[in-house]
PDB file of N, CA, C and O in Angstrom, chain B, residues numbered from 101:
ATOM      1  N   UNK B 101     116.039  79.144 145.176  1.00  0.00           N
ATOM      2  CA  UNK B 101     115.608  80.523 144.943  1.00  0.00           C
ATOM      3  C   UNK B 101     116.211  81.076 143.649  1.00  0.00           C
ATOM      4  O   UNK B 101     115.587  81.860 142.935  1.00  0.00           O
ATOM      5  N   UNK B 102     117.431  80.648 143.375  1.00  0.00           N
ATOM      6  CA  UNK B 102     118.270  80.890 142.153  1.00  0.00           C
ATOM      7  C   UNK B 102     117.278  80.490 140.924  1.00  0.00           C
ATOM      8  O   UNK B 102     116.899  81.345 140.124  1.00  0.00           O
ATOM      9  N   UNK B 103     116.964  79.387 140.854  1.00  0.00           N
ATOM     10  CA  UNK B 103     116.185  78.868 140.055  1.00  0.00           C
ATOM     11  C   UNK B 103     115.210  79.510 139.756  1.00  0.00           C
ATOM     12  O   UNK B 103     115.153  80.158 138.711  1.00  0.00           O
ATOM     13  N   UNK B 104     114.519  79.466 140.384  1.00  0.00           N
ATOM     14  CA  UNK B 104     112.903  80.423 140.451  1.00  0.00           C
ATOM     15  C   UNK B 104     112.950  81.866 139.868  1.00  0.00           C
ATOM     16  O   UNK B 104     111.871  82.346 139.521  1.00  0.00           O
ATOM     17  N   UNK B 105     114.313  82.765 139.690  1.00  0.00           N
ATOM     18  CA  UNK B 105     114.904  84.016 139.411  1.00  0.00           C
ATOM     19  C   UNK B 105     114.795  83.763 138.410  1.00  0.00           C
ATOM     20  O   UNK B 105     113.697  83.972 137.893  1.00  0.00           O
ATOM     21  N   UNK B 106     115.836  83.204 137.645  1.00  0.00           N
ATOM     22  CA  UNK B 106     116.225  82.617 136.461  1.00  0.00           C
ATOM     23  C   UNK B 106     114.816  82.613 135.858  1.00  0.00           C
ATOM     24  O   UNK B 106     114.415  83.657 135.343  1.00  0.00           O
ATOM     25  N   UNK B 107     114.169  81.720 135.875  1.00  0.00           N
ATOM     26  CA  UNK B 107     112.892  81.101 135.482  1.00  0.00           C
ATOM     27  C   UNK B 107     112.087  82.055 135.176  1.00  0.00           C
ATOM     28  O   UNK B 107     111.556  82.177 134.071  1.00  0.00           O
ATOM     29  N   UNK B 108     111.949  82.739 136.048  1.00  0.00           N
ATOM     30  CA  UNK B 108     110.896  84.181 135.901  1.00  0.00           C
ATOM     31  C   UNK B 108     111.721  85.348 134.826  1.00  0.00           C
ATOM     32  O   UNK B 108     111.075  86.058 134.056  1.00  0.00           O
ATOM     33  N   UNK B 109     113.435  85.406 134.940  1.00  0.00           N
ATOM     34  CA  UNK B 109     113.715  86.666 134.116  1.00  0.00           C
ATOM     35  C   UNK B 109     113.742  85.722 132.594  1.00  0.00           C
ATOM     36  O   UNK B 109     113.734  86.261 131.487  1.00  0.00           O
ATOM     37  N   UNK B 110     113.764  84.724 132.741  1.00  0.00           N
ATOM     38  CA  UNK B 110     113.734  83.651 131.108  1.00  0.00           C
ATOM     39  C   UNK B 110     112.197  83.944 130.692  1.00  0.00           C
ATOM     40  O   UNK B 110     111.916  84.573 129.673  1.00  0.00           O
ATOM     41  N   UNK B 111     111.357  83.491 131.469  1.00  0.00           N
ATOM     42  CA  UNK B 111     109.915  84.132 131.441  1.00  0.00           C
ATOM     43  C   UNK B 111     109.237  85.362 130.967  1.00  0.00           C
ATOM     44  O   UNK B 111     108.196  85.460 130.318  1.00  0.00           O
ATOM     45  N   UNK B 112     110.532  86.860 131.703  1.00  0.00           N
ATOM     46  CA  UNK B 112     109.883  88.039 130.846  1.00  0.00           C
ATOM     47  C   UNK B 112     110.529  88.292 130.013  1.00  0.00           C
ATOM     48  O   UNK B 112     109.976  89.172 129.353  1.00  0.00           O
ATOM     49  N   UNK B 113     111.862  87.905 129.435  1.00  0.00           N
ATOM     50  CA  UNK B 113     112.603  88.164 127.994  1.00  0.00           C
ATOM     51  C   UNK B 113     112.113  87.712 127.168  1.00  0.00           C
ATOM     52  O   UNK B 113     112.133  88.324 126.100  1.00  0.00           O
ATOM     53  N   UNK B 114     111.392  86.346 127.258  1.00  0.00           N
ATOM     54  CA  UNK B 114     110.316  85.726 126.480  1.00  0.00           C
ATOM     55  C   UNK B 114     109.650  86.892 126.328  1.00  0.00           C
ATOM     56  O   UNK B 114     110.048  87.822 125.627  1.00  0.00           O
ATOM     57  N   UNK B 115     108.670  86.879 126.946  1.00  0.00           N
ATOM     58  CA  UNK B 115     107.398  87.767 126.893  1.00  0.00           C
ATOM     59  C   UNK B 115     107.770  89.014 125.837  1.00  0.00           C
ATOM     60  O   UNK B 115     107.130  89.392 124.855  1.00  0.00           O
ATOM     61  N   UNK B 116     109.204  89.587 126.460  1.00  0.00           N
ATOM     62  CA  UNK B 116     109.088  90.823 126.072  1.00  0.00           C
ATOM     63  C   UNK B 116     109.663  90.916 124.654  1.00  0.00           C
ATOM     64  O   UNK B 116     109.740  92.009 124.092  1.00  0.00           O
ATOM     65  N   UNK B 117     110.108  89.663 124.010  1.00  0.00           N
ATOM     66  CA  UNK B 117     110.858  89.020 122.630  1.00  0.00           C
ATOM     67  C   UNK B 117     109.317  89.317 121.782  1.00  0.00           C
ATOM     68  O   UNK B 117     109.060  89.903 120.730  1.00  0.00           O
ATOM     69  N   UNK B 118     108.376  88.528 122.914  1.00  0.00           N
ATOM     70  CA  UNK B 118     107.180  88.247 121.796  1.00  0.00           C
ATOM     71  C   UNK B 118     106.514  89.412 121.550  1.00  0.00           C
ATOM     72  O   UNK B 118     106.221  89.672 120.383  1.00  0.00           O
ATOM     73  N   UNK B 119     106.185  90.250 122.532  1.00  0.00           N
ATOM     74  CA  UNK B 119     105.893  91.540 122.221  1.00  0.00           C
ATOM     75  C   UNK B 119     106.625  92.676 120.935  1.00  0.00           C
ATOM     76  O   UNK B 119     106.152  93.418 120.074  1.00  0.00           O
ATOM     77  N   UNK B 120     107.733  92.376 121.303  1.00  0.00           N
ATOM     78  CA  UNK B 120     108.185  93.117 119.980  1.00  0.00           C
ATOM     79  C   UNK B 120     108.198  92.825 118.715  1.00  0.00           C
ATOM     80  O   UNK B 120     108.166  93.586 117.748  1.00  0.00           O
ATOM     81  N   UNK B 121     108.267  91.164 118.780  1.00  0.00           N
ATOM     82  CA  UNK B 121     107.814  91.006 117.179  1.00  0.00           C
ATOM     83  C   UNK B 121     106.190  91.275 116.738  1.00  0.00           C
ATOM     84  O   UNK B 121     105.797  91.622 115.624  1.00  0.00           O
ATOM     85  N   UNK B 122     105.207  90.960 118.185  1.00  0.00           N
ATOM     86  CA  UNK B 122     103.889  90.863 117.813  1.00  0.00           C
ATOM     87  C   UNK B 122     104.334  92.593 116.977  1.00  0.00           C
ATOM     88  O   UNK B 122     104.089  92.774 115.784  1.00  0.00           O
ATOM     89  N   UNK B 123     104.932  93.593 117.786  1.00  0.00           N
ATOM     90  CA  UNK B 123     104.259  95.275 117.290  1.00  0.00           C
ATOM     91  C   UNK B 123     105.325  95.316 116.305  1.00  0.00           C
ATOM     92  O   UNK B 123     104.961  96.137 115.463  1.00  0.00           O
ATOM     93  N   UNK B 124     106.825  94.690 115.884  1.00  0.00           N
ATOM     94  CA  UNK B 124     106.546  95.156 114.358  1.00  0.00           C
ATOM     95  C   UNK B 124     105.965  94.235 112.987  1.00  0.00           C
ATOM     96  O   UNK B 124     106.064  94.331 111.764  1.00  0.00           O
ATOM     97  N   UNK B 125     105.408  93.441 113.815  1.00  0.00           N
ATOM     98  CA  UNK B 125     104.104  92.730 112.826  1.00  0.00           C
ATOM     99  C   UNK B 125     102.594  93.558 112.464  1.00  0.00           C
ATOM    100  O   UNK B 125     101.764  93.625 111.557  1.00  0.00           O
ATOM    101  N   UNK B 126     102.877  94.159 113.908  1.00  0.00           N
ATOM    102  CA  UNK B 126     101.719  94.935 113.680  1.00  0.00           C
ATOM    103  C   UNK B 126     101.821  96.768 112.475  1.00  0.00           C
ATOM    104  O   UNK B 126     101.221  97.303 111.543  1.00  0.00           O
ATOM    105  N   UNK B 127     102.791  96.966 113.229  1.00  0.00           N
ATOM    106  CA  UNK B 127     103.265  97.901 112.696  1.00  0.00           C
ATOM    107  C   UNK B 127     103.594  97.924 111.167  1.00  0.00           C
ATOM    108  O   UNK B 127     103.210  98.826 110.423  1.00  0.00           O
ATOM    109  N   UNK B 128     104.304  96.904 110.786  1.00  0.00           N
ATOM    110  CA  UNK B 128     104.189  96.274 109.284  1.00  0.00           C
ATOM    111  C   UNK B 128     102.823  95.992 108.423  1.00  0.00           C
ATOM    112  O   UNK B 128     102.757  96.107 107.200  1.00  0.00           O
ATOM    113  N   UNK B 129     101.884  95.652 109.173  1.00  0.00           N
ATOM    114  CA  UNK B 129     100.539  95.683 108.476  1.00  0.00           C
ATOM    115  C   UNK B 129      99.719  96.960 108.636  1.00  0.00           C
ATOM    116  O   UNK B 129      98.687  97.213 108.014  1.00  0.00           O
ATOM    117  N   UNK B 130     100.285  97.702 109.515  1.00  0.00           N
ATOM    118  CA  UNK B 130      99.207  99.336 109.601  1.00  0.00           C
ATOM    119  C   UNK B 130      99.676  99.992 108.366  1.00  0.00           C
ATOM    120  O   UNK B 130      98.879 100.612 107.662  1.00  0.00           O
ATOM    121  N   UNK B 131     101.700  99.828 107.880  1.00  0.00           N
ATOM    122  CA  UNK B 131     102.050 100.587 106.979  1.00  0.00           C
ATOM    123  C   UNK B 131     101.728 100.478 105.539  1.00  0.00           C
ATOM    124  O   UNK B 131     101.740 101.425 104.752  1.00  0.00           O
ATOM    125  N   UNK B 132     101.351  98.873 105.170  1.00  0.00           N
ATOM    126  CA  UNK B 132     100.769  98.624 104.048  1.00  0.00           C
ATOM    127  C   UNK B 132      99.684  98.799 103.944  1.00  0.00           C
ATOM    128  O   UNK B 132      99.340  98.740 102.763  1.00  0.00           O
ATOM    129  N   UNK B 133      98.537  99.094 104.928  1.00  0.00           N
ATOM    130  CA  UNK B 133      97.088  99.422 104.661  1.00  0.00           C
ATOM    131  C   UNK B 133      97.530 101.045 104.585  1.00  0.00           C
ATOM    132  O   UNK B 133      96.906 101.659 103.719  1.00  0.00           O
ATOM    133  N   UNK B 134      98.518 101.851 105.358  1.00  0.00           N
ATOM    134  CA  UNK B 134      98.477 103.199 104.926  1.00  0.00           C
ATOM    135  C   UNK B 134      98.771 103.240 103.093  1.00  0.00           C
ATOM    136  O   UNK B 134      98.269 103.759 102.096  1.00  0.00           O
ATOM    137  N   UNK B 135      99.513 102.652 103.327  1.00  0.00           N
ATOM    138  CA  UNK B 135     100.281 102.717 101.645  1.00  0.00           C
ATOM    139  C   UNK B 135      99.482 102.277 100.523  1.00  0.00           C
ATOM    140  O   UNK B 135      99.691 102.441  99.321  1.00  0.00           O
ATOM    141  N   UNK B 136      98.527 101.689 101.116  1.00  0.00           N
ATOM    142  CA  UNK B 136      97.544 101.383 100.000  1.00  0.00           C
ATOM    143  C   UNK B 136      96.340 101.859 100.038  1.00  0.00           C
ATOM    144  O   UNK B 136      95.606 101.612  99.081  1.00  0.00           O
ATOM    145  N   UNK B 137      96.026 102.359 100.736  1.00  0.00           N
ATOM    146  CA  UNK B 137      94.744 103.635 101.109  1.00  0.00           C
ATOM    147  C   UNK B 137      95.424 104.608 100.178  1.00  0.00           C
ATOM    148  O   UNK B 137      94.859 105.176  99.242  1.00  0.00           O
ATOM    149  N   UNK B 138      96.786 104.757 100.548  1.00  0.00           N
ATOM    150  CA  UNK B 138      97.414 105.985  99.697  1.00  0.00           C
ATOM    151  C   UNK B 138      97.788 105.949  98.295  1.00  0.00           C
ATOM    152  O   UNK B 138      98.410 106.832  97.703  1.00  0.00           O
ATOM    153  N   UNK B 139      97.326 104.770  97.774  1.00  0.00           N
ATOM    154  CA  UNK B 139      97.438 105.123  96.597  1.00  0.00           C
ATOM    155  C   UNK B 139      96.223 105.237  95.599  1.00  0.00           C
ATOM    156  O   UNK B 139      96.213 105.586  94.418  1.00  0.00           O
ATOM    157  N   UNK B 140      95.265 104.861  96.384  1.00  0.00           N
ATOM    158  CA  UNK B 140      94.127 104.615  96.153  1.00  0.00           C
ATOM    159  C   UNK B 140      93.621 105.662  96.258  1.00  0.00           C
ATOM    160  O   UNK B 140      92.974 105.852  95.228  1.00  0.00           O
ATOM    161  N   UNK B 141      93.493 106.848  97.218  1.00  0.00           N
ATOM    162  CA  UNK B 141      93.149 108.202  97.045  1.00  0.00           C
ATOM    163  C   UNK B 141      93.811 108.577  96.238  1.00  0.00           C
ATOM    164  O   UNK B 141      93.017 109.364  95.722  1.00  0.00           O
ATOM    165  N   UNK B 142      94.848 108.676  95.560  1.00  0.00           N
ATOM    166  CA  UNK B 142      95.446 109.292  94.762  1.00  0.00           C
ATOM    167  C   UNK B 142      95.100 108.558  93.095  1.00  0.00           C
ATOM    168  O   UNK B 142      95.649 108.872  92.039  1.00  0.00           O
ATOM    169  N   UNK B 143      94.165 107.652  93.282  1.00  0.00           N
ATOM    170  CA  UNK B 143      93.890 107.343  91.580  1.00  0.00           C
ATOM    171  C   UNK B 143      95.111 106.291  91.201  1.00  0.00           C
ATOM    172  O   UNK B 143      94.847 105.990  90.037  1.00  0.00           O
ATOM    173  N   UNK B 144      95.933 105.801  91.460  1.00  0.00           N
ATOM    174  CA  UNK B 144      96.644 104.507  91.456  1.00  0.00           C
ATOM    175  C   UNK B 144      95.643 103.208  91.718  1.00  0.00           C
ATOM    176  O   UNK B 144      94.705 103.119  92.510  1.00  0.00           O
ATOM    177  N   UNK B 145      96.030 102.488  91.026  1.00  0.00           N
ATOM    178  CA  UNK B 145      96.030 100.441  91.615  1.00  0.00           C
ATOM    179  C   UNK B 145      96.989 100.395  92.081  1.00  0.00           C
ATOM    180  O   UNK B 145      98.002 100.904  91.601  1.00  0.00           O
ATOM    181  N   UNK B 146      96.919  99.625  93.397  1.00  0.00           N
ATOM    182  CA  UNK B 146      98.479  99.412  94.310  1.00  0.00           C
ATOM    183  C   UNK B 146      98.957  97.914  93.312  1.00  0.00           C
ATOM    184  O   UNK B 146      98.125  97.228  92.718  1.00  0.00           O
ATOM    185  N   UNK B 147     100.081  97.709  93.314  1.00  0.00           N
ATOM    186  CA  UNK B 147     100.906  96.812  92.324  1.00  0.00           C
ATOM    187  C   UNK B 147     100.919  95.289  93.076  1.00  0.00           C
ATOM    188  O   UNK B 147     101.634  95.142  94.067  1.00  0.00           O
ATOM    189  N   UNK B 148     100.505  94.719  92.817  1.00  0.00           N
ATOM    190  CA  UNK B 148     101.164  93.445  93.173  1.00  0.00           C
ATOM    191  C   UNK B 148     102.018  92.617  92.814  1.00  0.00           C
ATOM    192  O   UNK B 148     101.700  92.177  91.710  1.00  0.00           O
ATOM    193  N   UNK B 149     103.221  92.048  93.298  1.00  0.00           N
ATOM    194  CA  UNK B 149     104.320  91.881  93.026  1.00  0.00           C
ATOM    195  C   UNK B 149     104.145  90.686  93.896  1.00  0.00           C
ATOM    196  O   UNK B 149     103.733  90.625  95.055  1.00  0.00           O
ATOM    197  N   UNK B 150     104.816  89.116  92.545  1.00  0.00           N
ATOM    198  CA  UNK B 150     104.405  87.919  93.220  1.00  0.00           C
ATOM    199  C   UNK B 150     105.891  87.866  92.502  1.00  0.00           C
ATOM    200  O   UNK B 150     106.290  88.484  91.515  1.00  0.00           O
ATOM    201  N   UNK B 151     106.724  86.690  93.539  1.00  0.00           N
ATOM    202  CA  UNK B 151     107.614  85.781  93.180  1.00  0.00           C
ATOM    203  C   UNK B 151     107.268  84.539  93.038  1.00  0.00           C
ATOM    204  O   UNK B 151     106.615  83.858  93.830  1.00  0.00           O
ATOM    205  N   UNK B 152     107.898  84.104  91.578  1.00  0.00           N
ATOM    206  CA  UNK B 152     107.876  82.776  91.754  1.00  0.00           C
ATOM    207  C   UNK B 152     109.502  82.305  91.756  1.00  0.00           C
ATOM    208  O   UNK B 152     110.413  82.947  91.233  1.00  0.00           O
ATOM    209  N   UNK B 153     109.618  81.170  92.395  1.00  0.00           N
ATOM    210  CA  UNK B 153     111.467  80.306  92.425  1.00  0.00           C
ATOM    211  C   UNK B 153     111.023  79.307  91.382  1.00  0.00           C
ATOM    212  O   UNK B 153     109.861  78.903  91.425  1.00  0.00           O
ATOM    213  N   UNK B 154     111.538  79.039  90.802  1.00  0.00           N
ATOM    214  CA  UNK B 154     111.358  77.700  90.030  1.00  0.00           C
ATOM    215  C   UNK B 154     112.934  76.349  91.083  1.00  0.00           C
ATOM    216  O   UNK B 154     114.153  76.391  90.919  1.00  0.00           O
ATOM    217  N   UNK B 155     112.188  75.481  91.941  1.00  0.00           N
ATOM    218  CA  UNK B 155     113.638  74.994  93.014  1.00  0.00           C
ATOM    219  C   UNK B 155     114.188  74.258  92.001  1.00  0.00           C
ATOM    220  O   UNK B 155     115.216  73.696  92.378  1.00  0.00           O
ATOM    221  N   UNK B 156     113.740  73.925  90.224  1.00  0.00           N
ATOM    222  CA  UNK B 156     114.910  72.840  89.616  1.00  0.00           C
ATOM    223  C   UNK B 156     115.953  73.686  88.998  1.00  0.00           C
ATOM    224  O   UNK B 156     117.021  73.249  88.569  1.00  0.00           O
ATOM    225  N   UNK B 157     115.560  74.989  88.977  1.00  0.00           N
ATOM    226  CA  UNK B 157     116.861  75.565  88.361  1.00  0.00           C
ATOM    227  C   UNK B 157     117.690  76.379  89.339  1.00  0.00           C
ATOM    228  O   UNK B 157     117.253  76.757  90.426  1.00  0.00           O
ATOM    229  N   UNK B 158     119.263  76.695  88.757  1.00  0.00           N
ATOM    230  CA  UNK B 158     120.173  77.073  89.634  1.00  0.00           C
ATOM    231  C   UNK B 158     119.756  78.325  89.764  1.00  0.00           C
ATOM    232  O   UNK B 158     119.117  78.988  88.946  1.00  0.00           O
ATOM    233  N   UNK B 159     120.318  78.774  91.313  1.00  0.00           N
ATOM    234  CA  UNK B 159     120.314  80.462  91.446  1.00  0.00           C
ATOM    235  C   UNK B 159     118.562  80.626  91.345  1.00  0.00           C
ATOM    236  O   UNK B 159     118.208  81.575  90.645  1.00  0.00           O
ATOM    237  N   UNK B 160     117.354  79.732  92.023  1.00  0.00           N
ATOM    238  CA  UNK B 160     116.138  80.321  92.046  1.00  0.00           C
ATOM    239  C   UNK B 160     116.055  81.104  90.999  1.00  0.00           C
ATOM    240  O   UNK B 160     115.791  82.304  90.921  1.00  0.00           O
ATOM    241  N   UNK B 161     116.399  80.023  89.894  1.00  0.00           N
ATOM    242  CA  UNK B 161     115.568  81.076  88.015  1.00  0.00           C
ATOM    243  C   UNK B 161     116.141  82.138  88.077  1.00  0.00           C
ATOM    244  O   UNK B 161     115.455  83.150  88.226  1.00  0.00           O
ATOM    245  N   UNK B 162     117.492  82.234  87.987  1.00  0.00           N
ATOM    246  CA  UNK B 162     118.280  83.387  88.187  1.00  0.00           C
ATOM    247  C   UNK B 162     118.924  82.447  86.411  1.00  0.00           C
ATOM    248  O   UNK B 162     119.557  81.392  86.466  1.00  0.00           O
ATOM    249  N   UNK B 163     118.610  83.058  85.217  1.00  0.00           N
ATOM    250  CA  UNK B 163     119.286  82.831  84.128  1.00  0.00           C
ATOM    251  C   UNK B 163     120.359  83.195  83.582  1.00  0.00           C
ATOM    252  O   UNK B 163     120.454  84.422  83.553  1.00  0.00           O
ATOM    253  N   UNK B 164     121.498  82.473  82.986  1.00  0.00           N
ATOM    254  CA  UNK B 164     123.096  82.568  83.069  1.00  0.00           C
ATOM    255  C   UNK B 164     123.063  82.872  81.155  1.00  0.00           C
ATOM    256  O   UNK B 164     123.945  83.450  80.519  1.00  0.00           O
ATOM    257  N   UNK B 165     121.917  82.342  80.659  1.00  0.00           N
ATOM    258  CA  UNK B 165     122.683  82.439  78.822  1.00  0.00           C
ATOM    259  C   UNK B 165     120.951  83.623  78.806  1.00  0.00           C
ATOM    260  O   UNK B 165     120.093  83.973  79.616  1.00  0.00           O
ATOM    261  N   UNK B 166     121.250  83.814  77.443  1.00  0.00           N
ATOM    262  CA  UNK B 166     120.092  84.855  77.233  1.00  0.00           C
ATOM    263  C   UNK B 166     118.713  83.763  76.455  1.00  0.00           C
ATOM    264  O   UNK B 166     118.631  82.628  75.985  1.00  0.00           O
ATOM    265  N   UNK B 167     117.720  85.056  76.718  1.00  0.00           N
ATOM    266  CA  UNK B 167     116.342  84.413  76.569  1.00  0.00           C
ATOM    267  C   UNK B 167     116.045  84.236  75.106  1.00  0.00           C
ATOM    268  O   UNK B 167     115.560  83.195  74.663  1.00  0.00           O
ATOM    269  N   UNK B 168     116.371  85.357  74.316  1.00  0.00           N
ATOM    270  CA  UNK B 168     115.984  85.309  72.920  1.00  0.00           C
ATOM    271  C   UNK B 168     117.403  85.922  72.403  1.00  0.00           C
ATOM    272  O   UNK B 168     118.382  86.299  73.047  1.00  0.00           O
ATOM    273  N   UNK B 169     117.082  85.873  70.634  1.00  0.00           N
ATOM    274  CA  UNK B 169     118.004  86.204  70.314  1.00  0.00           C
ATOM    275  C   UNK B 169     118.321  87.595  70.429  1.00  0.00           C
ATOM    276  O   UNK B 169     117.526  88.465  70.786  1.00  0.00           O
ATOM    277  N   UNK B 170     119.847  87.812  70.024  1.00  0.00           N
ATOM    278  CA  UNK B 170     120.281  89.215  70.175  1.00  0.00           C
ATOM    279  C   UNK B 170     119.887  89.816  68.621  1.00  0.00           C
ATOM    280  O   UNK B 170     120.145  89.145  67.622  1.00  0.00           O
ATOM    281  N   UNK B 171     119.227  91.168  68.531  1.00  0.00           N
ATOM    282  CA  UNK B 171     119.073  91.367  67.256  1.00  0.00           C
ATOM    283  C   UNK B 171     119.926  92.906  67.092  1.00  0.00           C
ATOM    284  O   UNK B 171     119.554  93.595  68.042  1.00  0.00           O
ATOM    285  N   UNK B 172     120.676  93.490  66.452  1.00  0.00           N
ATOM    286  CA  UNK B 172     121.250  94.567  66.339  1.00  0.00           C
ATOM    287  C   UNK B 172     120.953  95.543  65.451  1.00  0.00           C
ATOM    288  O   UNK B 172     121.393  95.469  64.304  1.00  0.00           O
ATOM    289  N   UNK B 173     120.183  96.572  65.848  1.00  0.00           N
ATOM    290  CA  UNK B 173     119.682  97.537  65.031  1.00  0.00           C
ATOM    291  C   UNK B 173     120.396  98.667  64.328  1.00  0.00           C
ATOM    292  O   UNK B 173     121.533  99.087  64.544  1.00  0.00           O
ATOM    293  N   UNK B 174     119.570  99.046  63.508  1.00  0.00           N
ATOM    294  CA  UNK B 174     120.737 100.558  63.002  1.00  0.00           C
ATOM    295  C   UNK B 174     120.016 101.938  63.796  1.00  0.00           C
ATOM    296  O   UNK B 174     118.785 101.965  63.769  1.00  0.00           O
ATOM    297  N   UNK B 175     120.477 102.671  64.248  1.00  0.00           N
ATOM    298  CA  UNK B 175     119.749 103.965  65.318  1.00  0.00           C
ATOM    299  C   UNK B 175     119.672 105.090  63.955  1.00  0.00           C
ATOM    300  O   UNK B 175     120.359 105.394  62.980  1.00  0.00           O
ATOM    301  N   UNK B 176     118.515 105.428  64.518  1.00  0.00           N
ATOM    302  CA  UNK B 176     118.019 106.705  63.738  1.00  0.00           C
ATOM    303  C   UNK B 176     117.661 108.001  64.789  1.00  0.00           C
ATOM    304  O   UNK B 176     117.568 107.862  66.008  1.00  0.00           O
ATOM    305  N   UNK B 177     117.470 109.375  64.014  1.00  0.00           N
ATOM    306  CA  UNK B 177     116.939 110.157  65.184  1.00  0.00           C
ATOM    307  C   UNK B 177     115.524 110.246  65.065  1.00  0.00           C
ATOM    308  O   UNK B 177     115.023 110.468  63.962  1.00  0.00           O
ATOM    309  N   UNK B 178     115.031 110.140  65.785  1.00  0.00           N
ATOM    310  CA  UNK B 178     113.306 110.247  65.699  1.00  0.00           C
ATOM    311  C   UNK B 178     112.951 111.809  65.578  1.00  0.00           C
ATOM    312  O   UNK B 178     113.334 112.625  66.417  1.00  0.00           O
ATOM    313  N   UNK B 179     112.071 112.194  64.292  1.00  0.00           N
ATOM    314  CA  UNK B 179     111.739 113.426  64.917  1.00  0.00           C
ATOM    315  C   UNK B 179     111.022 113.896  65.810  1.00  0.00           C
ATOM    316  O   UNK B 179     110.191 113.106  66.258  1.00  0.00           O
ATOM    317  N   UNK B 180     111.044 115.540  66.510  1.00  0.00           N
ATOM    318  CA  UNK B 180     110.057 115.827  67.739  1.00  0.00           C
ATOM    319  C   UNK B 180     108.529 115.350  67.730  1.00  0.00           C
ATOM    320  O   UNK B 180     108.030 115.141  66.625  1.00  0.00           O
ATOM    321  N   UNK B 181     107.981 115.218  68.535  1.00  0.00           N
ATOM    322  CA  UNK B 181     106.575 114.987  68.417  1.00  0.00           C
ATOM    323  C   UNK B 181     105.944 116.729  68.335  1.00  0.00           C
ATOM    324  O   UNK B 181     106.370 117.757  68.864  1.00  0.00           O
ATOM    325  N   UNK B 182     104.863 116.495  67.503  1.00  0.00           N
ATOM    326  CA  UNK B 182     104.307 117.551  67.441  1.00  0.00           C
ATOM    327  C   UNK B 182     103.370 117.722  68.582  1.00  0.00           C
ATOM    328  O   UNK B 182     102.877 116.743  69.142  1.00  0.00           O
ATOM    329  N   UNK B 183     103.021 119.386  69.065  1.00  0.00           N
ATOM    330  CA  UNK B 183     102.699 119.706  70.136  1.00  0.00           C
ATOM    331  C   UNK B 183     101.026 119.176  70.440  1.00  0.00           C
ATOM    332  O   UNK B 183     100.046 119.319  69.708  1.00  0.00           O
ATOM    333  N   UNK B 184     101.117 118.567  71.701  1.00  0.00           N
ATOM    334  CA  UNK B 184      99.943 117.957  72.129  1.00  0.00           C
ATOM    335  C   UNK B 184      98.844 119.332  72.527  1.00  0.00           C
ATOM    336  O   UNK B 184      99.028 120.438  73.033  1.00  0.00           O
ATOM    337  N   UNK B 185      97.638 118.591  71.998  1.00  0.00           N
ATOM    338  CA  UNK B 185      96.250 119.823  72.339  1.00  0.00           C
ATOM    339  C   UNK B 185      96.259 119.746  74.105  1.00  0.00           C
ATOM    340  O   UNK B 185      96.370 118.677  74.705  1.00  0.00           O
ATOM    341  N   UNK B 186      96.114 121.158  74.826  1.00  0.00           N
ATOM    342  CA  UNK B 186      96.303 121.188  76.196  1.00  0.00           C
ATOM    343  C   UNK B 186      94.624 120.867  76.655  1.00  0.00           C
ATOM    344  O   UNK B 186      93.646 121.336  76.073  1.00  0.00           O
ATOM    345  N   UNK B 187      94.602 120.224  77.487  1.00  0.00           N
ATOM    346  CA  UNK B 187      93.148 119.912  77.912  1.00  0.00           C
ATOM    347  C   UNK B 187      92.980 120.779  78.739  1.00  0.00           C
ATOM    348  O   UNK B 187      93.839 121.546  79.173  1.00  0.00           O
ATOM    349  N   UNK B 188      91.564 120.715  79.097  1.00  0.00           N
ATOM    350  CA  UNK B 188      90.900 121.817  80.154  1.00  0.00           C
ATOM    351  C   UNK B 188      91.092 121.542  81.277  1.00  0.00           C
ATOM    352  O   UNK B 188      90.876 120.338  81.415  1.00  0.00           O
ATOM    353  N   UNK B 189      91.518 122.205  82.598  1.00  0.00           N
ATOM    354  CA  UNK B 189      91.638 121.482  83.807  1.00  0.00           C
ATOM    355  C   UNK B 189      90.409 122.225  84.550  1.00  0.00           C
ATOM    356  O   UNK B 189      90.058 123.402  84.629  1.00  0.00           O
ATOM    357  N   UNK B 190      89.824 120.778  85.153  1.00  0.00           N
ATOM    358  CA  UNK B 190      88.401 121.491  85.793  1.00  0.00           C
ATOM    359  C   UNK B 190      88.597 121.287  87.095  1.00  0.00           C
ATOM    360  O   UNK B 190      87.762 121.672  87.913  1.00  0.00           O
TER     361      UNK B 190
END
C-alpha cells in the first residue's frame, strides 16, 4: 500500500512540475506576442537579436586584444546646430 502512495504522490509532482513549466512557457510566448504587437502599433520594427558563439575561440568570442587600431584624435567644440524648421502636426 506504501508503494502504491508513493507512486501516485511521484505521479502528481510530476504532473504538477509539468504543468508549471508547460504555463511559464506559455506565459513566455503570450508576453512576446504582447511585446511585439506593441511595438508594432506604435510604428517600431521589433529588433531581432541573434547570437552567434564561435566554440574555437576562448570565452564564446569573448575578445581579449583589440579589433582595430587605436587612433587618437584632437577634440574640438562643435558649433550649435542651427534651429530646425518645426513641422506641422496633423
Amino acid at each position: 500500500m506504501q508503494r502504491i502512495l508513493s507512486f501516485l504522490l511521484r505521479l502528481v509532482l510530476l504532473a504538477m512540475g509539468l504543468v508549471f513549466a508547460a504555463s511559464l512557457l506559455v506565459a513566455g510566448v503570450v508576453f512576446s506576442l504582447v511585446l511585439v504587437v506593441w511595438s508594432l502599433l506604435r510604428g517600431k520594427r521589433p529588433r531581432v537579436v541573434r547570437f552567434r558563439v564561435d566554440p574555437r575561440s576562448p570565452f564564446g568570442g569573448m575578445r581579449t586584444e583589440p579589433r582595430g587600431e587605436v587612433v587618437d584624435i584632437e577634440a574640438r567644440v562643435v558649433p550649435e546646430a542651427p534651429q530646425q524648421l518645426k513641422r506641422d502636426e496633423r
